[in-house]
C-alpha positions as YAML, in Angstrom:
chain: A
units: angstrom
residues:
- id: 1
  name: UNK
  ca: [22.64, -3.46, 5.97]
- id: 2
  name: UNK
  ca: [19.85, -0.61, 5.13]
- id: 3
  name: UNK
  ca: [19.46, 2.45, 7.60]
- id: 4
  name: UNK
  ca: [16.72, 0.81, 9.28]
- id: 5
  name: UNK
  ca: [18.29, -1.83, 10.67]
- id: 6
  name: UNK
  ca: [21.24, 0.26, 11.96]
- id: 7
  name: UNK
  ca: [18.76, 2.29, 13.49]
- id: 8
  name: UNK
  ca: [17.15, -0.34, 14.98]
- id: 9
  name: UNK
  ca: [20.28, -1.83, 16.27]
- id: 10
  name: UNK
  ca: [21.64, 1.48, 17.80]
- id: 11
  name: UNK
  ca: [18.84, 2.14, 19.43]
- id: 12
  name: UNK
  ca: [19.12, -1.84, 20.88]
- id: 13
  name: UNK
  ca: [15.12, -2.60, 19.55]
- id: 14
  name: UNK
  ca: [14.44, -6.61, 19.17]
- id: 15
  name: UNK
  ca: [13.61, -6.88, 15.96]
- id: 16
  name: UNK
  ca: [13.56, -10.44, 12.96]
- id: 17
  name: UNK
  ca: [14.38, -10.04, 9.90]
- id: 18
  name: UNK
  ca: [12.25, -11.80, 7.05]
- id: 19
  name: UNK
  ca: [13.62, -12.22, 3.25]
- id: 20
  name: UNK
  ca: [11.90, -12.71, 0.36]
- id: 21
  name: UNK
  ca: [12.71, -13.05, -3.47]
- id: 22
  name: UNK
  ca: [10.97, -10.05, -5.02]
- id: 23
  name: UNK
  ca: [8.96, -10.23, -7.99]
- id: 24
  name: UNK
  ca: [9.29, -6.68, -10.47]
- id: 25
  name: UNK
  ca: [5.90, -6.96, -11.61]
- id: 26
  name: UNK
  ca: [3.95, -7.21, -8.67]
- id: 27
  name: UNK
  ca: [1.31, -4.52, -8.44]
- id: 28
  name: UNK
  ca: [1.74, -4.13, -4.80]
- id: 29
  name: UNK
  ca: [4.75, -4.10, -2.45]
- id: 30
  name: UNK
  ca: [2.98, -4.83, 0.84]
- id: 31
  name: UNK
  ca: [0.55, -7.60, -0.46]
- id: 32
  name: UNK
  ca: [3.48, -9.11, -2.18]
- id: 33
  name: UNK
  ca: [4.68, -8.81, 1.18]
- id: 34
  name: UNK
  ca: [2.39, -10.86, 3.03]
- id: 35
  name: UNK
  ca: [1.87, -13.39, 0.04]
- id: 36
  name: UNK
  ca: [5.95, -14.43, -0.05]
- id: 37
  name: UNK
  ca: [5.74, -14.58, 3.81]
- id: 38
  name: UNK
  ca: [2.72, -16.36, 4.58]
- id: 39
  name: UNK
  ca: [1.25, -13.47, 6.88]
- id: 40
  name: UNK
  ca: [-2.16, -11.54, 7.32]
- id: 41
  name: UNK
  ca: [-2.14, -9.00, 5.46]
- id: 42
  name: UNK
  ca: [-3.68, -6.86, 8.54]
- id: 43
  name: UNK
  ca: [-0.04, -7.36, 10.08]
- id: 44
  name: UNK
  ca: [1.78, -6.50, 7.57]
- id: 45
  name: UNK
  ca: [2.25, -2.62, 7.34]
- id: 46
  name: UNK
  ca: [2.86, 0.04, 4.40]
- id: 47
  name: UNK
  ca: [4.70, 3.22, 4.73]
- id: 48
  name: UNK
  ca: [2.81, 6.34, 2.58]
- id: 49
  name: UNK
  ca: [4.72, 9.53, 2.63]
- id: 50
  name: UNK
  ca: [1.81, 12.62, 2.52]
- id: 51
  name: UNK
  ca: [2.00, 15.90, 1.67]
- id: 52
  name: UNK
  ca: [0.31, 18.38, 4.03]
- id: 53
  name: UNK
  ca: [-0.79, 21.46, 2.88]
- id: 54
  name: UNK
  ca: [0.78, 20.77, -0.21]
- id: 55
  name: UNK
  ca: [4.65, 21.35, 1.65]
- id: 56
  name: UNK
  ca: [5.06, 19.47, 4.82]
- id: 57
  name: UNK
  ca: [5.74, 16.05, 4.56]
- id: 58
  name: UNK
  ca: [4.50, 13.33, 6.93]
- id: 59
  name: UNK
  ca: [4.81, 9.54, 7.08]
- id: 60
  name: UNK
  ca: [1.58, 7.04, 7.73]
- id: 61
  name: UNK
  ca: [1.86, 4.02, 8.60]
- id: 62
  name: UNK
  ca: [-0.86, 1.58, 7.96]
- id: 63
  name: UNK
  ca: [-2.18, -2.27, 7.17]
- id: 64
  name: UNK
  ca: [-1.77, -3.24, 3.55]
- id: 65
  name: UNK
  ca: [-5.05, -4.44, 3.63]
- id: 66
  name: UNK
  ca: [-6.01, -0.78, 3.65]
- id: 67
  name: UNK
  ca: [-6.09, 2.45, 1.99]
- id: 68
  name: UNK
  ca: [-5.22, 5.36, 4.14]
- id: 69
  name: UNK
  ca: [-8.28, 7.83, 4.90]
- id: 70
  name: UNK
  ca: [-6.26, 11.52, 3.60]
- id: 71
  name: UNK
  ca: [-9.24, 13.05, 5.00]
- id: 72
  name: UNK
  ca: [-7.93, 11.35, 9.03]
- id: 73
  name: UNK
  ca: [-4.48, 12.48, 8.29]
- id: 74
  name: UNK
  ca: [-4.90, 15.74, 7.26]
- id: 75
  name: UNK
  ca: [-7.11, 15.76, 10.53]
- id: 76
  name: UNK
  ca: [-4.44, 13.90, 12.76]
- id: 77
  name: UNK
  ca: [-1.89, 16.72, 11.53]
- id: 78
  name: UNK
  ca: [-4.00, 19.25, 11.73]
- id: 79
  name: UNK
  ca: [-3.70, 20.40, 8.27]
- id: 80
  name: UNK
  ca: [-6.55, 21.46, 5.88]
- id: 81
  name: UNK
  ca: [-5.07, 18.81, 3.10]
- id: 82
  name: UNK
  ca: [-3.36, 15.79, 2.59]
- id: 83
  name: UNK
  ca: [-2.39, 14.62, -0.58]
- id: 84
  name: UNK
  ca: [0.12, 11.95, -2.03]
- id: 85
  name: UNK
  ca: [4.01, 12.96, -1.84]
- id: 86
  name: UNK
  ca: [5.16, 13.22, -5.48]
- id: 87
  name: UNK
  ca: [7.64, 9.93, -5.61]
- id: 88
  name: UNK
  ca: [10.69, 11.62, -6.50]
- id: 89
  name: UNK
  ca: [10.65, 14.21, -3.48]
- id: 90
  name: UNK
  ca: [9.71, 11.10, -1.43]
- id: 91
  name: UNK
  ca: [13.18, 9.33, -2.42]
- id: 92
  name: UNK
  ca: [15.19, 12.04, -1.75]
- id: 93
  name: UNK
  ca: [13.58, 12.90, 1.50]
- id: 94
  name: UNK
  ca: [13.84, 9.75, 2.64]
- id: 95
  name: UNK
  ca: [16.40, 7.99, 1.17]
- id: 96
  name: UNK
  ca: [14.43, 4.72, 0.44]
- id: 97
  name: UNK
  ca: [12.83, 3.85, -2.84]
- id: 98
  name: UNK
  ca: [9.38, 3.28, -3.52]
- id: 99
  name: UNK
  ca: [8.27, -0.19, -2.58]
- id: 100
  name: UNK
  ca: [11.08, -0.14, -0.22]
- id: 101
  name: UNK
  ca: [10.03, 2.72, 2.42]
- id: 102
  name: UNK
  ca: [10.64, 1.73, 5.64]
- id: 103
  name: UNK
  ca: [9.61, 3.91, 8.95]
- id: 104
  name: UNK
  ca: [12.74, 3.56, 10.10]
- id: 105
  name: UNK
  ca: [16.19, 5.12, 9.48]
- id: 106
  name: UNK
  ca: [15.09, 8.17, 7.05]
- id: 107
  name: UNK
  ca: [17.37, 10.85, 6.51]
- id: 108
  name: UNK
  ca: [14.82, 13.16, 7.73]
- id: 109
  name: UNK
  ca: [12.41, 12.33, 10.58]
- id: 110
  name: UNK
  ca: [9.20, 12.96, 9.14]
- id: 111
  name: UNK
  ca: [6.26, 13.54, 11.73]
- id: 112
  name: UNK
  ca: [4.38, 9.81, 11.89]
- id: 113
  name: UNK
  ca: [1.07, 7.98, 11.85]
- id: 114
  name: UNK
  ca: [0.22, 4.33, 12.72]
- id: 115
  name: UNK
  ca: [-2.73, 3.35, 12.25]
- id: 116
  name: UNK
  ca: [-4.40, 1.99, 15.83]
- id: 117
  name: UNK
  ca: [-5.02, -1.48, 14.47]
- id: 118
  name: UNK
  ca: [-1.28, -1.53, 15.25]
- id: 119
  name: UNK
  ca: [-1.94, -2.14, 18.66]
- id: 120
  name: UNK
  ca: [-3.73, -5.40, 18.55]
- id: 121
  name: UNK
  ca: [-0.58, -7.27, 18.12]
- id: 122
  name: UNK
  ca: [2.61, -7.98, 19.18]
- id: 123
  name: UNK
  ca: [4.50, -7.55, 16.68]
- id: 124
  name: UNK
  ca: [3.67, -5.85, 13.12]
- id: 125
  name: UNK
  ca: [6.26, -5.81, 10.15]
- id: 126
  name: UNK
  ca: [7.00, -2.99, 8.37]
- id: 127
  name: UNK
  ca: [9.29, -2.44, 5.52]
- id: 128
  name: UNK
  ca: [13.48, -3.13, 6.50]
- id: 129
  name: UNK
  ca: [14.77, -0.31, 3.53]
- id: 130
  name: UNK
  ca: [14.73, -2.42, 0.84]
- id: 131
  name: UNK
  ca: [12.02, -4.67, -1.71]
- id: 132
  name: UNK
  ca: [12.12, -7.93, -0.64]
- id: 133
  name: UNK
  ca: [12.81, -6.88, 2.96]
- id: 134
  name: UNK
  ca: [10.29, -7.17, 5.84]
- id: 135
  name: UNK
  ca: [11.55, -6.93, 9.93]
- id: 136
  name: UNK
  ca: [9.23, -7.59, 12.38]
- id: 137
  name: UNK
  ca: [8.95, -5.71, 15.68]
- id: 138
  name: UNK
  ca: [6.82, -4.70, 18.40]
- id: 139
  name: UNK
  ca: [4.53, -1.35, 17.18]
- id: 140
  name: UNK
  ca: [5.06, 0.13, 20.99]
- id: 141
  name: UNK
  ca: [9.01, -0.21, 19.56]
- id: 142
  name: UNK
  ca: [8.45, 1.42, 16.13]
- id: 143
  name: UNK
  ca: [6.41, 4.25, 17.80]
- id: 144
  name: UNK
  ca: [9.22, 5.29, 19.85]
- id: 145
  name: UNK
  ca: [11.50, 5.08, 17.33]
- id: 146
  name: UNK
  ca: [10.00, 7.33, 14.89]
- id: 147
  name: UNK
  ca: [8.02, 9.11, 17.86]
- id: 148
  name: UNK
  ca: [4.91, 8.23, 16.23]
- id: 149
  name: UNK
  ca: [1.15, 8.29, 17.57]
- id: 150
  name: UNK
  ca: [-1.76, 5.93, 17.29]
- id: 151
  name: UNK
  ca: [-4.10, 7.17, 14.90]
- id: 152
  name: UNK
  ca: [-7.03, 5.90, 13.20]
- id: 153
  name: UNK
  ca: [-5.99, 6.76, 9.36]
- id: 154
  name: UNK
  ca: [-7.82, 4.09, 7.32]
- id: 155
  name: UNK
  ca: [-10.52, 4.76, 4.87]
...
């Protein structure tokens, strides 16, 4: 059981689990993501961990089907830059390992993003901690959670 999903059950959020066998060499998690599963690829969400500033970290949550707009984050946080978290300062801030960063259950809550497409469904999945790992809940849910805000944040 990965952090996320003991966070989600302490905090008693409906959530489904969905499994997958994960290939090594795929290029990208999240479209490997909605391949395995059969979903839209608009529904299925990444988790980017930004730099601000070039200290502050910041999580941003968005569709796979996108690339995230730095320029809208850096606005959102209110910083003059936003830049890619180095991966190994990611990992240890968070606990999770590339390709397997999920919004949920990070050792450190990280000020959060979602993008505002979120809100046109019901349910959005997001990474569950681990590659091969997908859980599916409500994006009014995962806001709370991670006391996120709706942002527009794709380029």
């Amino acid at each position: 059981m990965t952090p996320a999903i003991k966070a989600l059950k302490r905090a008693k959020i409906p959530y489904v689990l969905h499994e997958y066998e994960h290939d090594a060499s795929a290029e990208s998690f999240g479209d490997e993501a909605a391949s395995k599963l059969g979903l839209p690829a608009d529904q299925v969400f990444k988790t980017l961990v930004v730099a601000l500033d070039g200290k502050k970290l910041a999580v941003a949550i968005l569709p796979v089907s996108h690339m995230l707009s730095l320029k809208a984050v850096a606005k959102a946080f209110k910083a003059k830059k936003a830049a890619m978290a180095e991966k190994n300062h990611v990992q240890k801030t968070t606990g999770y390992v590339l390709g397997g960063v999920s919004p949920v259950g990070q050792k450190k809550l990280l000020p959060t993003l979602i993008d505002s497409s979120a809100q046109q469904f019901d349910a959005i999945y997001v990474s569950a901690g681990r590659r091969g790992l997908q859980m599916e809940l409500a994006p009014a849910d995962l806001a709370q959670l991670v006391r996120a805000r709706f942002e527009n944040i794709i380029a």
